[in-house]
Structure formats: structure tokens, C-alpha cells
N, C-alpha and C positions, 0 to 999 in steps of 0.2 A: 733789851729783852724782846724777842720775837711774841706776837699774840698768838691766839689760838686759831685766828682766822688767818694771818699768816704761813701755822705751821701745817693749815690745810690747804691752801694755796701751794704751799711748795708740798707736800702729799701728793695732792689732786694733778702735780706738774709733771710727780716721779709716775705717778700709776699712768699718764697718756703717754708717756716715755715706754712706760713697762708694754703697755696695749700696741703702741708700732713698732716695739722687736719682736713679740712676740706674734706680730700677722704676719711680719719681715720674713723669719722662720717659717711658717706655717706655708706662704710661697714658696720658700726654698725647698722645702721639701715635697710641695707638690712636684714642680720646678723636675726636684730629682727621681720621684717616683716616674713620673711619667717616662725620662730617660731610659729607667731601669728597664721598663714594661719596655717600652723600642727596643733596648737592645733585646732583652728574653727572646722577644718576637722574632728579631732578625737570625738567631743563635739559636732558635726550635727550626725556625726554615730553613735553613741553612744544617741542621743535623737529618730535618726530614728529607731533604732534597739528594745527601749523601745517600741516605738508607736506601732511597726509590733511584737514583743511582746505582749503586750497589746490587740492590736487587734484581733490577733489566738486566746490566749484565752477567749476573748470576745465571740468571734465565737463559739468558742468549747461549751461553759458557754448558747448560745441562746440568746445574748445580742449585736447582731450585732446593734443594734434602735441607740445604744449610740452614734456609730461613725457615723455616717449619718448625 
């Protein structure tokens, strides 16, 4: 028969078990959030870079009415 100091011992084992998946996670998801913002980043300058692209030539072309 297990005691009560026992069955906190094995408690006390499961909840430090439970606290480093659950930081494990909380990295990983930093981890991924940050990727996310990199790419957003990369995929906003890269649509702004077309726009202002797009619009020089525009310009050059006499076709400035479009973007207005």
C-alpha cells in the first residue's frame, strides 16, 4: 500500500514533469511566433517593393490616373 507521502512524491514528480512540457511549449511557440513575424515582414516588403515597383513604372509609362 503506497503512503500519503508517497503518493505526493509521485504528484510532486507528475506536476515537475507537467511544468517542463508545458515551458517546452511555451518556447515552441515563441520559437514559432517569431518565424511568423519574419516571414509577415519579408511578405509586406516584398508586396511593398512590387507596389513602388509598379508604380515608377507607372509613372515612367504616363499612367499615374491608376493609382490614384
Amino acid at each position: 500500500m503506497t503512503t500519503n507521502k508517497e503518493c505526493i512524491e509521485i504528484l510532486e514528480q507528475g506536476v515537475g514533469g507537467l511544468q517542463d512540457n508545458v515551458h517546452n511549449l511555451g518556447l515552441g511557440m515563441n520559437d514559432r511566433m517569431q518565424r511568423l513575424e519574419e516571414s509577415l515582414k519579408a511578405l509586406s516588403d516584398a508586396v511593398l517593393s512590387s507596389k513602388a515597383s509598379q508604380l515608377s513604372h507607372s509613372v515612367k509609362q504616363g499612367h499615374m490616373h491608376q493609382y490614384q
